[in-house]
C-alpha positions as CSV (number, residue, x, y, z in Angstrom):
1,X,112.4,141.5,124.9
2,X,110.7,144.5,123.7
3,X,113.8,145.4,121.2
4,X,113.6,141.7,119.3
5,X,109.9,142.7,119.6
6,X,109.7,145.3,118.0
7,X,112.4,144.0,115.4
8,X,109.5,140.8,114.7
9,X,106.7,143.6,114.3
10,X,108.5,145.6,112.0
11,X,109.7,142.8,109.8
12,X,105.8,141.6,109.7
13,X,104.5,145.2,109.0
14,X,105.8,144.9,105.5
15,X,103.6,142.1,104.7
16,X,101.2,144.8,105.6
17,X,102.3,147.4,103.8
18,X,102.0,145.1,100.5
19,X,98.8,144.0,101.6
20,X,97.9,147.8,100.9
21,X,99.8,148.6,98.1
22,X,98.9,145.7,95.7
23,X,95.7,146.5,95.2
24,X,96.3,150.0,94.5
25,X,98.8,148.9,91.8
26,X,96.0,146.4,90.2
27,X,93.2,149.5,90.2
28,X,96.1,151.5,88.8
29,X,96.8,148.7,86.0
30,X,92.8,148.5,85.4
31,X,92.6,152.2,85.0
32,X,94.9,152.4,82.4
33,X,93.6,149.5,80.8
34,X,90.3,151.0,80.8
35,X,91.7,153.8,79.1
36,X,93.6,151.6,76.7
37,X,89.9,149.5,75.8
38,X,87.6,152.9,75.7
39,X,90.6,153.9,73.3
40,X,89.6,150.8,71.1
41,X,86.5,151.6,71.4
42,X,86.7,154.8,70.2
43,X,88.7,153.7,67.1
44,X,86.4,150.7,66.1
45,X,83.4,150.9,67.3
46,X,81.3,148.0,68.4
47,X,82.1,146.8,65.0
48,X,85.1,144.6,66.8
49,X,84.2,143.4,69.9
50,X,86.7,141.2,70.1
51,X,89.4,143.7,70.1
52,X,87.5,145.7,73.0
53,X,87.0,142.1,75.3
54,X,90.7,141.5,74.5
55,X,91.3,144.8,76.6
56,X,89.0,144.1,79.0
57,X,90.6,141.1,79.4
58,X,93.8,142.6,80.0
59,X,91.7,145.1,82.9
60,X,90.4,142.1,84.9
61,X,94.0,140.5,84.6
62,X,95.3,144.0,86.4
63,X,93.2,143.9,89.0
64,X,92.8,140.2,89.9
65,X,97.1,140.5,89.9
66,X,96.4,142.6,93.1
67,X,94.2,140.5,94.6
68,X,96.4,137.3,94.7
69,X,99.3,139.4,96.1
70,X,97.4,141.2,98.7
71,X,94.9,138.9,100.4
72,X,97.6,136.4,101.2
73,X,99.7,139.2,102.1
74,X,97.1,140.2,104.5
75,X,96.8,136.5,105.8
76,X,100.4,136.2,106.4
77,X,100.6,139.4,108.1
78,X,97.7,139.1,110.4
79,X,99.0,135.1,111.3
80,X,102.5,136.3,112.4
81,X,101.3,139.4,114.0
82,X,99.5,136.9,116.6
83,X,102.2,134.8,116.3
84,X,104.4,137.5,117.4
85,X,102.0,138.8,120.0
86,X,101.6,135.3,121.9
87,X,105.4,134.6,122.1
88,X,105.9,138.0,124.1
89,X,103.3,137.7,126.0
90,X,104.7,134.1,126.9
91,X,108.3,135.6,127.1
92,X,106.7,138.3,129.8
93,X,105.0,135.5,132.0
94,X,107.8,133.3,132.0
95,X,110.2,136.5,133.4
96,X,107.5,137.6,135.9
């Protein structure tokens, strides 16, 4: 029991691990894409916003990206984890 256990738990924590990890991969996209619109801004001033809120654009896209992978990540991960939980401790009463 506590080998298939632990098999379940490790399985789940790598909905966990991506629950972490996504958003650090959006902030990482919306850094660079900050760099990438103050870039545009440094070449064209205000003059063009446009250019500057199509980088922008591209920023908020980064970091939303993370956001759609993690928090169902996190969902999934905390569901089965209390999935997993109840069935052992159902496996336990039923042996005892």
């Amino acid at each position: 029991g506590n080998r298939e256990s632990q098999a379940f738990k490790t399985r789940n924590s790598y909905l966990s691990v991506i629950g972490v990890v996504s958003p650090m991969i959006g902030l990482l996209g919306t850094v660079i894409g900050m760099m990438g619109a103050f870039a545009v801004l440094g070449q064209s001033g205000v003059s063009d916003p446009r250019k500057l809120a199509m980088s922008i654009g591209e920023v908020l896209l980064a970091t939303a990206s993370g956001l759609f992978i993690a928090i169902p990540a996190f969902i999934f991960y905390h569901f089965f984890r209390n999935r997993i939980n109840d069935a052992v401790v159902y496996a336990d009463s039923e042996l005892n």
